[in-house]
N, CA, C and O atoms as a GROMACS GRO file, in nm:
protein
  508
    1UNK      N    1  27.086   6.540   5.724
    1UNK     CA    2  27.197   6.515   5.635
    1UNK      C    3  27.306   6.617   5.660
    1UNK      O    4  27.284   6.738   5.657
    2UNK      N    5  27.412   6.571   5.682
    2UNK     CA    6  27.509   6.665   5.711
    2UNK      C    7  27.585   6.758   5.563
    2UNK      O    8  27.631   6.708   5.460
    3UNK      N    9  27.580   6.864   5.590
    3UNK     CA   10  27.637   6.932   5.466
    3UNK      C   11  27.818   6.955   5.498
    3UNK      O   12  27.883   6.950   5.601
    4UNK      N   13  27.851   6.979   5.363
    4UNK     CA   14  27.991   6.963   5.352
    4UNK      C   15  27.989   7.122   5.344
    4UNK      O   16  27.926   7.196   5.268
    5UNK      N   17  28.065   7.147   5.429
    5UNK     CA   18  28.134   7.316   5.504
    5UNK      C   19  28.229   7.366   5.400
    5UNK      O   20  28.208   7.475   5.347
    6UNK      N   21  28.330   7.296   5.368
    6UNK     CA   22  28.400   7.382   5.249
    6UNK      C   23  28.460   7.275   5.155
    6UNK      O   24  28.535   7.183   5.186
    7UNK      N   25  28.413   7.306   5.040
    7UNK     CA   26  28.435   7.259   4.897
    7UNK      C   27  28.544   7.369   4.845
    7UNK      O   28  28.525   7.485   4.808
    8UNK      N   29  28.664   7.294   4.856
    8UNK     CA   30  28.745   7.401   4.721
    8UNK      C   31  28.752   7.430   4.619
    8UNK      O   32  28.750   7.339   4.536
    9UNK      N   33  28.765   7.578   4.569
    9UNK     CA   34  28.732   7.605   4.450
    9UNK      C   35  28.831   7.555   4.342
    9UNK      O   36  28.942   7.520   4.382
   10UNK      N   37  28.814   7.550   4.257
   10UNK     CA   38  28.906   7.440   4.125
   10UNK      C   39  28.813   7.447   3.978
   10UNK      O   40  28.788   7.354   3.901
   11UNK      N   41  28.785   7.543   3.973
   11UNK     CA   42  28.707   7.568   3.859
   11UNK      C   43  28.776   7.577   3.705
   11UNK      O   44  28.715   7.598   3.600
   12UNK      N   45  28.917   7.557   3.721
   12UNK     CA   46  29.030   7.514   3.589
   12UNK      C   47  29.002   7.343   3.623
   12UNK      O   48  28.935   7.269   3.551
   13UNK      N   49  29.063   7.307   3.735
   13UNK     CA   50  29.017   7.168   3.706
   13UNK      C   51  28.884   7.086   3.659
   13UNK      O   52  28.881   6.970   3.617
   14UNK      N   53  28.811   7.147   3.671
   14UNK     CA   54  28.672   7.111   3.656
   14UNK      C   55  28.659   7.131   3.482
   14UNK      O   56  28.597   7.053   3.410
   15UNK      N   57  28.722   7.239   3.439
   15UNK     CA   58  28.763   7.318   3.283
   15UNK      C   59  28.852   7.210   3.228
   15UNK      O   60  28.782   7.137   3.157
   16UNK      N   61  28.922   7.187   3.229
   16UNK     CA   62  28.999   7.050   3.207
   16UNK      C   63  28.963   6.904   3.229
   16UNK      O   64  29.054   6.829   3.192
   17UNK      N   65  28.870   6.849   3.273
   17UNK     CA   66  28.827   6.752   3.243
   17UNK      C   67  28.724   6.775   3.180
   17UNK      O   68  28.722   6.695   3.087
   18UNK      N   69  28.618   6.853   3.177
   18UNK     CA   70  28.550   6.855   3.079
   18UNK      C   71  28.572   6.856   2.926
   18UNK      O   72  28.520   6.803   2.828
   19UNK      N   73  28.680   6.945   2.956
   19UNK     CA   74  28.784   6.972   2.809
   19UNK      C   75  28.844   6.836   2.743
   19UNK      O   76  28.848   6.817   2.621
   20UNK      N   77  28.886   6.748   2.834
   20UNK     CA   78  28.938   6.588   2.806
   20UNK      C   79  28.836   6.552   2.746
   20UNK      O   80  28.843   6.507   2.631
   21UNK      N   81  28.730   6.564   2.807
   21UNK     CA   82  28.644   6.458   2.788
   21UNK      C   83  28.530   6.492   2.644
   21UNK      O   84  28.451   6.423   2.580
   22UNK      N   85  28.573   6.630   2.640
   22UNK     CA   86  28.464   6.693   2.481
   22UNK      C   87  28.577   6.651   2.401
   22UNK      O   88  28.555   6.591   2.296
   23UNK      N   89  28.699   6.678   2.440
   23UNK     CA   90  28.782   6.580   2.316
   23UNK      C   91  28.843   6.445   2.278
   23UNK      O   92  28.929   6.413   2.197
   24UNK      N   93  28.746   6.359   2.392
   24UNK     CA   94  28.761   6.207   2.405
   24UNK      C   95  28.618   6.207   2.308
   24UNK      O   96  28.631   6.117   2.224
   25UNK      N   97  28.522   6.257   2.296
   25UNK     CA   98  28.409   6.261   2.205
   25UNK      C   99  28.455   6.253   2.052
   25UNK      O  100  28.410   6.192   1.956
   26UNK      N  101  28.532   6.314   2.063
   26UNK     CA  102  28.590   6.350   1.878
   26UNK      C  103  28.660   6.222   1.839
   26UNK      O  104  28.637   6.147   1.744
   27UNK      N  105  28.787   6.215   1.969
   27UNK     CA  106  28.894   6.119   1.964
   27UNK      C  107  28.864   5.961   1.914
   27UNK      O  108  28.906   5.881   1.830
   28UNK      N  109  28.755   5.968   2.035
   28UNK     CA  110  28.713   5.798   2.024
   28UNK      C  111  28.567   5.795   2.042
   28UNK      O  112  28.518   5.759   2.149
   29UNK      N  113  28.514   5.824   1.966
   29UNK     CA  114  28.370   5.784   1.946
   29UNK      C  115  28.255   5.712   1.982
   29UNK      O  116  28.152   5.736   2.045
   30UNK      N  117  28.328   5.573   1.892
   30UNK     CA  118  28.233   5.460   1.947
   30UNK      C  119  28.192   5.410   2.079
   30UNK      O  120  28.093   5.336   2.074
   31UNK      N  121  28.250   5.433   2.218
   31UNK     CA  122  28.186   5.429   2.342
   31UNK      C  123  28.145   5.524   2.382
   31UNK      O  124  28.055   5.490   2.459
   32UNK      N  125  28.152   5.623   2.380
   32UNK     CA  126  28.034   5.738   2.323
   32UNK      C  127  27.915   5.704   2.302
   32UNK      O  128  27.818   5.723   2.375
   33UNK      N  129  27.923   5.636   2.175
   33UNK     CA  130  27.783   5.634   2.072
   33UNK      C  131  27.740   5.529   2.148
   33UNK      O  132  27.618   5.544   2.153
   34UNK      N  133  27.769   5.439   2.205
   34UNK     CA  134  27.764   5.269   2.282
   34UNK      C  135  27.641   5.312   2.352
   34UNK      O  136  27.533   5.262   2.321
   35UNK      N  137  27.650   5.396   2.440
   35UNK     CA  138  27.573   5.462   2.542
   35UNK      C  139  27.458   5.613   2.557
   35UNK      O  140  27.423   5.684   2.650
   36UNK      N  141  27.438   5.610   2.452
   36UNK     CA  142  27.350   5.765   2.383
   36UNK      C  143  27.225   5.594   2.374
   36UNK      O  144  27.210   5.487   2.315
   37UNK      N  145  27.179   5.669   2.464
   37UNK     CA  146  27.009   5.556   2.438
   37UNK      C  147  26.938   5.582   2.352
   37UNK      O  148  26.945   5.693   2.299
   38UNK      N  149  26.845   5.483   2.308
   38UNK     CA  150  26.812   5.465   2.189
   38UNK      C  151  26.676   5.560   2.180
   38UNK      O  152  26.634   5.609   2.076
   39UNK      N  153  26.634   5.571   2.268
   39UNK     CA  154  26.473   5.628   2.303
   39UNK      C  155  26.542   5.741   2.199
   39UNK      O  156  26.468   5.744   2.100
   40UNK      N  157  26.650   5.832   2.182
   40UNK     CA  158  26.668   5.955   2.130
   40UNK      C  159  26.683   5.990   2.013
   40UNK      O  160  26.787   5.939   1.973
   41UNK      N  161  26.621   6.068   1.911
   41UNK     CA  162  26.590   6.098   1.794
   41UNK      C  163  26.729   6.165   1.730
   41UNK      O  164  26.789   6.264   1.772
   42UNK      N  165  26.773   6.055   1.579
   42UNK     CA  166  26.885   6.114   1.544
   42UNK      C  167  27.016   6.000   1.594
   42UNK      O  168  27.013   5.918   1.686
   43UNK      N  169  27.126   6.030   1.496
   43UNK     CA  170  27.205   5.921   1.512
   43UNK      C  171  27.294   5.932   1.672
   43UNK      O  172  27.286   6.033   1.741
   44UNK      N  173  27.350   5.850   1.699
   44UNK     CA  174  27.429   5.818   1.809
   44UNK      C  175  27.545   5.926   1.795
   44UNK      O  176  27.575   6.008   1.882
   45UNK      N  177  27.617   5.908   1.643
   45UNK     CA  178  27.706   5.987   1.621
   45UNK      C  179  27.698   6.139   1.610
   45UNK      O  180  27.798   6.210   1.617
   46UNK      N  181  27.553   6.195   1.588
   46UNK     CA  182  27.497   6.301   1.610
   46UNK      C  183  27.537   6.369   1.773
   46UNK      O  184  27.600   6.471   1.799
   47UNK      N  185  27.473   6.265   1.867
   47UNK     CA  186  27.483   6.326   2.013
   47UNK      C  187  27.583   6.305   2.044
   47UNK      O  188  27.599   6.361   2.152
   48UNK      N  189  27.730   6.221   1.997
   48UNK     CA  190  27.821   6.221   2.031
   48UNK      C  191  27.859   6.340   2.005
   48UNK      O  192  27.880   6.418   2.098
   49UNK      N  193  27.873   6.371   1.895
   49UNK     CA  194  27.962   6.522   1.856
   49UNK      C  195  27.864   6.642   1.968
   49UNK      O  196  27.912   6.726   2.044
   50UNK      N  197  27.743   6.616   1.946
   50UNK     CA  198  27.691   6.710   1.998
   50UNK      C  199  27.720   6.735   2.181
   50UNK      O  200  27.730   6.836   2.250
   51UNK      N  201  27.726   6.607   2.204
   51UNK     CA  202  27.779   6.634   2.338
   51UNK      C  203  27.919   6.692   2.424
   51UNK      O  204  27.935   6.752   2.530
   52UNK      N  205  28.011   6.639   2.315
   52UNK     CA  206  28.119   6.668   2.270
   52UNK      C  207  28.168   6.847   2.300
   52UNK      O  208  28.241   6.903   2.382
   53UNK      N  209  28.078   6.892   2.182
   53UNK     CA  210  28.091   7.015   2.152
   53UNK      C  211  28.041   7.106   2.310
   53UNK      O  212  28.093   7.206   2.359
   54UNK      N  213  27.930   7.028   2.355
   54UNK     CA  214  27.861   7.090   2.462
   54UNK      C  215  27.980   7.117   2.578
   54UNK      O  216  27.994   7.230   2.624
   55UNK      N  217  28.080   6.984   2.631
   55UNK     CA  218  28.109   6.980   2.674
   55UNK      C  219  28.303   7.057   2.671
   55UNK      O  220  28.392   7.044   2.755
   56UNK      N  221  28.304   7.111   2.577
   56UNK     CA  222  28.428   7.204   2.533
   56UNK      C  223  28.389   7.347   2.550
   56UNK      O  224  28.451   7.433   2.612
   57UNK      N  225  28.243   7.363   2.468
   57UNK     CA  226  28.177   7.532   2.585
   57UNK      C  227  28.152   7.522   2.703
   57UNK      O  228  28.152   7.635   2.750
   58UNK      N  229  28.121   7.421   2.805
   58UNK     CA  230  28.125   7.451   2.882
   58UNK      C  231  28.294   7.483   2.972
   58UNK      O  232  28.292   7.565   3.064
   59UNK      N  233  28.413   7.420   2.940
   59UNK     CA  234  28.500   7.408   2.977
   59UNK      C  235  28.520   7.560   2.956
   59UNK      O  236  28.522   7.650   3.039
   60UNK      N  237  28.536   7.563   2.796
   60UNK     CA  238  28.571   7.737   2.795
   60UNK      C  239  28.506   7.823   2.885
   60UNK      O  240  28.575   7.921   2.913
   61UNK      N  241  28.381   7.818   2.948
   61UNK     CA  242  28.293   7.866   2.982
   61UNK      C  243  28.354   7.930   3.136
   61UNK      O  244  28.337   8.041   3.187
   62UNK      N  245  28.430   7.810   3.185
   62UNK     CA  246  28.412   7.780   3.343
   62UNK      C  247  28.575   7.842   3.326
   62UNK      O  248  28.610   7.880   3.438
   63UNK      N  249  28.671   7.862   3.239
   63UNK     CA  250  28.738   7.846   3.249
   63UNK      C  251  28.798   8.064   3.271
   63UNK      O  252  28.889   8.114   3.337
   64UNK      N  253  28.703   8.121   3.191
   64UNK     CA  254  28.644   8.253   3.170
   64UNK      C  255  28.618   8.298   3.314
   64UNK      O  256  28.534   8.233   3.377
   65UNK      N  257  28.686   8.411   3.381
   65UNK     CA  258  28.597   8.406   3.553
   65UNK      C  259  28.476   8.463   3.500
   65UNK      O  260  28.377   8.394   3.526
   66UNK      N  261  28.450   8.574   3.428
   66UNK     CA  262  28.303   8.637   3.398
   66UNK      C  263  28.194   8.559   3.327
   66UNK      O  264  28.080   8.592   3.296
   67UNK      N  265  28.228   8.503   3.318
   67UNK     CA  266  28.100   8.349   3.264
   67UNK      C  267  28.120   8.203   3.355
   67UNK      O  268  28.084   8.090   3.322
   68UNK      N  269  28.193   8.249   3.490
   68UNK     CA  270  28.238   8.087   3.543
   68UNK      C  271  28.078   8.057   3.602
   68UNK      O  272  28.010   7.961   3.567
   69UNK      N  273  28.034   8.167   3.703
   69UNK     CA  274  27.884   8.111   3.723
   69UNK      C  275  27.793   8.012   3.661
   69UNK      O  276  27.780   7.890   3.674
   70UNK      N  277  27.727   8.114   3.578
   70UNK     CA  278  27.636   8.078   3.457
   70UNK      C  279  27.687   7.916   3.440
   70UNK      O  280  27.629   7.825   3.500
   71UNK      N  281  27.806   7.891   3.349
   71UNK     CA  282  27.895   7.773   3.295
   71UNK      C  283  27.864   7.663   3.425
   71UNK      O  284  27.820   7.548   3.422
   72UNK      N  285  27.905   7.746   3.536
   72UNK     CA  286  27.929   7.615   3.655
   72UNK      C  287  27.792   7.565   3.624
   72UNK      O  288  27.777   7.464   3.555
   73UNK      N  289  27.695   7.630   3.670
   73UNK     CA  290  27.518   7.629   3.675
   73UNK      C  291  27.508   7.526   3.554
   73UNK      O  292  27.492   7.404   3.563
   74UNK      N  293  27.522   7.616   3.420
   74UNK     CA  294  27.524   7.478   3.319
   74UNK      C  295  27.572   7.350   3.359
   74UNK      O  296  27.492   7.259   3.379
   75UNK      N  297  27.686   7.335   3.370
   75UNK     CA  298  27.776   7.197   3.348
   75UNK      C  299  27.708   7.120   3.496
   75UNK      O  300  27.718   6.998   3.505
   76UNK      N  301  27.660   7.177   3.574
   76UNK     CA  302  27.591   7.065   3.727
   76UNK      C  303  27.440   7.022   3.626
   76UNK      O  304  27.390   6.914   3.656
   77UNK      N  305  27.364   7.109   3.500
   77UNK     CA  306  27.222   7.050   3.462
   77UNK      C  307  27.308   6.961   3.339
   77UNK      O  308  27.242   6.868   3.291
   78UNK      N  309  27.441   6.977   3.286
   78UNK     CA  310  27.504   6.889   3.154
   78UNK      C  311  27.482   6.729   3.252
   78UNK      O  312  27.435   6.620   3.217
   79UNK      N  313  27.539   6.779   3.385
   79UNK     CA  314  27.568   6.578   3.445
   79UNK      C  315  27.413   6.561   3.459
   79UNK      O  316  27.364   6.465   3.400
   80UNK      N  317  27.344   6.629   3.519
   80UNK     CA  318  27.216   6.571   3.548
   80UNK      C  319  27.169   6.503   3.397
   80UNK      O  320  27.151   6.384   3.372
   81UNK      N  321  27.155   6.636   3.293
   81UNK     CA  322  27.138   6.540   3.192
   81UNK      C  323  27.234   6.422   3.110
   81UNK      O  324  27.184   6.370   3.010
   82UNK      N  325  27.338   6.391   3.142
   82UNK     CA  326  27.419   6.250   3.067
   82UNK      C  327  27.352   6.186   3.186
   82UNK      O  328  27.270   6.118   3.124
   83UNK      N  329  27.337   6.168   3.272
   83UNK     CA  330  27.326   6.049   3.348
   83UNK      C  331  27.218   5.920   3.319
   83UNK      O  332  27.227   5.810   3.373
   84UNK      N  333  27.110   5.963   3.218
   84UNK     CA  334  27.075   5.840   3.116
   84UNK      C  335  27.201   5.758   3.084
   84UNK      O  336  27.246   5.656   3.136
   85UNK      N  337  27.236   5.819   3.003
   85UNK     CA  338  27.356   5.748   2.932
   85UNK      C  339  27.442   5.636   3.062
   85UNK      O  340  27.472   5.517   3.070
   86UNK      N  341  27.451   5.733   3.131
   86UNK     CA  342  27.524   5.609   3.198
   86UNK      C  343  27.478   5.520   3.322
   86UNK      O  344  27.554   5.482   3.411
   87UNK      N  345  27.381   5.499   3.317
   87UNK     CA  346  27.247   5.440   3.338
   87UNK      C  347  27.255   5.301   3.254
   87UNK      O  348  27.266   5.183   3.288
   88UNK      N  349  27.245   5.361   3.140
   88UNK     CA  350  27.230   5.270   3.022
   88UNK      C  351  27.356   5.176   2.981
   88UNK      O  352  27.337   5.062   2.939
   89UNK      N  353  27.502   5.241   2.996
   89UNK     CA  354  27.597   5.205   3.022
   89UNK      C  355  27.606   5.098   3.107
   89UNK      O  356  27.619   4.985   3.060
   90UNK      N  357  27.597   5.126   3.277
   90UNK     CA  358  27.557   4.999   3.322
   90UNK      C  359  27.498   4.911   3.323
   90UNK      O  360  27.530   4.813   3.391
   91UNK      N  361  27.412   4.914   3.260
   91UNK     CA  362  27.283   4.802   3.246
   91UNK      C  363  27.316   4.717   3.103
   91UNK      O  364  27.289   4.599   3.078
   92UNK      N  365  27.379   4.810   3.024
   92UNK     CA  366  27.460   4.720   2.918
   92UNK      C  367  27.598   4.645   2.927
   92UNK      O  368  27.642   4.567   2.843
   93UNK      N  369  27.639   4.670   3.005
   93UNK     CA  370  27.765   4.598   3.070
   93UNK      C  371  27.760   4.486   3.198
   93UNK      O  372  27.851   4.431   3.260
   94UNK      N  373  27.646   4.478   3.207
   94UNK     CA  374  27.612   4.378   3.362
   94UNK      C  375  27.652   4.259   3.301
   94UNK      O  376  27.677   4.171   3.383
   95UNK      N  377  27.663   4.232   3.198
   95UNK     CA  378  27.756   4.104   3.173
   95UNK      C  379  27.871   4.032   3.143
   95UNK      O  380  27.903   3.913   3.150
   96UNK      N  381  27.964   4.205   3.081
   96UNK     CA  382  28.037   4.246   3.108
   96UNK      C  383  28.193   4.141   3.218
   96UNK      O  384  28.156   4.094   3.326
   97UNK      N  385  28.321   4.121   3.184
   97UNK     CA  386  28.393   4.075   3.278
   97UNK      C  387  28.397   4.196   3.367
   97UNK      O  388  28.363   4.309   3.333
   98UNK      N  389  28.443   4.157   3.488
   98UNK     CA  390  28.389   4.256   3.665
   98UNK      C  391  28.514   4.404   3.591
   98UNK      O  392  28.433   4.494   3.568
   99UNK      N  393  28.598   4.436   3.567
   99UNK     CA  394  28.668   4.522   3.535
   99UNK      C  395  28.557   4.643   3.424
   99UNK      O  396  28.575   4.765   3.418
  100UNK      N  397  28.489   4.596   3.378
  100UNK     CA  398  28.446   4.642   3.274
  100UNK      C  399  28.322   4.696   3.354
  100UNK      O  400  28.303   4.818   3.367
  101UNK      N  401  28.237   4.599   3.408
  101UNK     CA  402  28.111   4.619   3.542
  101UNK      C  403  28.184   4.723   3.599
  101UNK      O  404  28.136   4.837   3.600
  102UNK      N  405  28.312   4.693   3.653
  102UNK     CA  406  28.324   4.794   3.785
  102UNK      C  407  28.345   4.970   3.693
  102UNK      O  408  28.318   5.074   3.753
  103UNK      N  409  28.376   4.969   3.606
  103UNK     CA  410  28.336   5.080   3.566
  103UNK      C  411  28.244   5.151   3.538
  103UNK      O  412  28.211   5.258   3.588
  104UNK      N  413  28.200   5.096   3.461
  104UNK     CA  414  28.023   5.116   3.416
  104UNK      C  415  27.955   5.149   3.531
  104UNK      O  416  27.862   5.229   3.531
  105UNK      N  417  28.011   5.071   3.666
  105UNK     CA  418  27.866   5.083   3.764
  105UNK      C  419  27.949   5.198   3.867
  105UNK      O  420  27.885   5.255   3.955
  106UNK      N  421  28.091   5.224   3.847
  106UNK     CA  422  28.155   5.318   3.938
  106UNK      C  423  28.128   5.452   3.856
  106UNK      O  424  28.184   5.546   3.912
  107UNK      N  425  28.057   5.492   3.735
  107UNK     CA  426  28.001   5.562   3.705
  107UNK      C  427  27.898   5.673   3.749
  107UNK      O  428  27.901   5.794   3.729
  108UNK      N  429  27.799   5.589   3.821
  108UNK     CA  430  27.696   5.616   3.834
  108UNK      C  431  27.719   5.694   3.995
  108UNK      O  432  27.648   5.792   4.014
  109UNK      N  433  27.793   5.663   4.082
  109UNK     CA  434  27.782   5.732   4.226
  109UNK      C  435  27.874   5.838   4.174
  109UNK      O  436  27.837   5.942   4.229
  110UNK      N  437  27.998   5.870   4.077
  110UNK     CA  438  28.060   5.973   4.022
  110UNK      C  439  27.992   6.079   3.995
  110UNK      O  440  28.033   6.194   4.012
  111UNK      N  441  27.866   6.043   3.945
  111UNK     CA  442  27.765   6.206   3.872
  111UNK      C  443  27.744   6.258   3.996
  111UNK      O  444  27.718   6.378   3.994
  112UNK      N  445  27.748   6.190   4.142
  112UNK     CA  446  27.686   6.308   4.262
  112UNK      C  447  27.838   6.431   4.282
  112UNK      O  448  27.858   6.551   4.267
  113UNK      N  449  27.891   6.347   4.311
  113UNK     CA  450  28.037   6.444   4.355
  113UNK      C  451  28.089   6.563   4.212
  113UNK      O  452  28.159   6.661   4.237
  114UNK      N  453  28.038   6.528   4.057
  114UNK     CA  454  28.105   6.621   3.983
  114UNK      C  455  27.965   6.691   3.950
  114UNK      O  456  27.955   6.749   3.842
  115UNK      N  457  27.876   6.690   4.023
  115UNK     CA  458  27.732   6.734   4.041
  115UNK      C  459  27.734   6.862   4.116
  115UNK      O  460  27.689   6.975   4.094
  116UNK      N  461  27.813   6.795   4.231
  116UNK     CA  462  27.781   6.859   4.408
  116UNK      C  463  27.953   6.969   4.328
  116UNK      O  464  27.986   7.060   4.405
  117UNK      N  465  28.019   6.961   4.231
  117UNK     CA  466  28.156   6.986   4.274
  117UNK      C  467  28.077   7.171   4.149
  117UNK      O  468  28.076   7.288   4.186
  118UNK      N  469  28.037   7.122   4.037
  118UNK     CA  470  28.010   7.220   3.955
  118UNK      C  471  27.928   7.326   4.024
  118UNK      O  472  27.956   7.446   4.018
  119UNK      N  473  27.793   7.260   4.112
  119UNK     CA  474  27.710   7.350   4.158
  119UNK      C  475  27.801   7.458   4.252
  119UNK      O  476  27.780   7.578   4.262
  120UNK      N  477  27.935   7.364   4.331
  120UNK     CA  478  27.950   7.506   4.408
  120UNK      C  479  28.065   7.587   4.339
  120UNK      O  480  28.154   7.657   4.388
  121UNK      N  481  28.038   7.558   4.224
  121UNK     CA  482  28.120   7.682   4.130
  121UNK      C  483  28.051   7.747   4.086
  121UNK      O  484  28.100   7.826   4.004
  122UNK      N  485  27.947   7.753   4.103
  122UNK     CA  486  27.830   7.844   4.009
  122UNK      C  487  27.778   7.934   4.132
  122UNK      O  488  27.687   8.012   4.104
  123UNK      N  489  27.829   7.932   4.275
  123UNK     CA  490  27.762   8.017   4.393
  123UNK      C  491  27.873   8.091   4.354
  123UNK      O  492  27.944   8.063   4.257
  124UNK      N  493  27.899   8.240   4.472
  124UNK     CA  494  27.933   8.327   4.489
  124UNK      C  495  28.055   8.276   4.567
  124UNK      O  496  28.059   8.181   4.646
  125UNK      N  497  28.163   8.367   4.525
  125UNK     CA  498  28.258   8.325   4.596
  125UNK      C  499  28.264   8.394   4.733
  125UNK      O  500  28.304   8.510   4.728
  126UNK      N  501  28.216   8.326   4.912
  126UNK     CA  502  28.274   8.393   4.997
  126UNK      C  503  28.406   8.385   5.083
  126UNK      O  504  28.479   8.287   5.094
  127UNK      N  505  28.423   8.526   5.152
  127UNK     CA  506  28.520   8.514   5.241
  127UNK      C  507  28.643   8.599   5.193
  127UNK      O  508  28.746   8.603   5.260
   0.00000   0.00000   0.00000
């Protein structure tokens, strides 16, 4: 497998969409809650906020250089863990008109790249 040689660092950008997106939790809710699977104990609107919130410390987090590590490290195990959700997302939308599919399912290859993008904010910076 060939590895990718240099990833640029952008660890505000990475701080800013997370930041969007802990306050798209507050903003608009209900597709949020749409997608918090059911297997999980406690209301929908519970893990919304809660994810929410998760996802605004981590922004602050990354956004801090003396906590960007740690934060990056977090926010690459935050995608590993949503990726139920959007799992579940697609599989609830497969019937969905194709605009609506193509999101839901353009979801799911997204968690590798903001996966692969956090982890190399959490290494050492060389050079």
């Amino acid at each position: 497998m060939a590895r990718i040689r240099h990833i640029p660092r952008s660890p505000l950008l990475l701080a800013g969409l997370l930041a969007a997106a802990g306050v798209a939790h507050f903003a608009a809710p209900k597709p949020f809650e749409a997608v918090v699977p059911r297997a999980l104990p406690g209301s929908p609107r519970t893990w919304t906020r809660a994810s929410g919130v998760v996802e605004l410390a981590l922004a602050a987090g990354l956004a801090v250089p003396r906590t960007r590590r740690l934060s990056a490290q977090a926010t690459a195990l935050f995608f590993v863990g949503v990726f139920p959700a959007n799992v579940k997302m697609a599989y609830d939308w497969r019937t969905r008109p194709a605009p609506a599919r193509a999101l839901a399912y353009g979801r799911l290859p997204l968690q590798v790249p903001l996966y692969l993008w956090a982890r190399a904010e959490g290494r050492p910076q060389t050079g």
